[in-house]
C-alpha positions in Angstrom: 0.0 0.0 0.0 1.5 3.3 -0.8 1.0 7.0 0.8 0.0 8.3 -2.3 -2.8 6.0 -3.2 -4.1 6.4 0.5 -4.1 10.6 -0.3 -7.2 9.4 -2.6 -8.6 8.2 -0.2 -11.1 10.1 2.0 -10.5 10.7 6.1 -13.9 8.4 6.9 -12.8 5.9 4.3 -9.1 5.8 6.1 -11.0 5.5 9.7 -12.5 2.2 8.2 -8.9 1.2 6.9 -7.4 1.8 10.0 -9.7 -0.2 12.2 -9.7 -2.7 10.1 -5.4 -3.0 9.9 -5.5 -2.3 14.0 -7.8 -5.4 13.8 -6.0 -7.5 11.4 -3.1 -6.8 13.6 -4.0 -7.6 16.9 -5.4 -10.9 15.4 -2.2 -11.9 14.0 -0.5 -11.0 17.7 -3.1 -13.6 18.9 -1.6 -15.9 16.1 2.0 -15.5 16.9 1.6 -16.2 20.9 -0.1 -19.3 20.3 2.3 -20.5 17.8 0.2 -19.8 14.6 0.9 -17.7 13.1 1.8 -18.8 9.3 3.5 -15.7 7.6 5.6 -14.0 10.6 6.7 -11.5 7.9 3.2 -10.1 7.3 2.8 -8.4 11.1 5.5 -5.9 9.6 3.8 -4.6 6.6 0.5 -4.7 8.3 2.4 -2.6 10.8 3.5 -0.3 8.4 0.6 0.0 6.1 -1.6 0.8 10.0 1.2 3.7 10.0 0.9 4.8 6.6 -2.9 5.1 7.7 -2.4 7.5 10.6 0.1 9.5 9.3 -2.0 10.6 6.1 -5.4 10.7 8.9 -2.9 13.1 10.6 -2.0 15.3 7.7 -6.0 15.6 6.3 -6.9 16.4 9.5 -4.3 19.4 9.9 
């Protein structure tokens, strides 16, 4: 996901996004605890891509 194609996006339609990645995130935390986690590699783009998400909330908003 990159910054530029979240700019598009709108600040309610980023809201959803970033609930959803928080979600998604503390899902896979679950995962990895309990030894299940299948793709260890995927809590740090999700990670990233939750930051993209609040950085460009952060900028519409000022």
């Amino acid at each position: 996901m990159k910054a530029a194609d979240l700019r598009d996006l709108g600040a309610d339609e980023l809201g959803v996004k970033e609930r959803d990645l928080s979600d998604q995130l503390f899902r896979m935390r679950i995962q990895k605890s309990m030894g299940q986690l299948e793709a260890p590699d995927k809590v740090r783009t999700v990670r990233r891509d939750l930051a993209r998400v609040k950085t460009v909330l952060r900028q519409k908003r000022a």
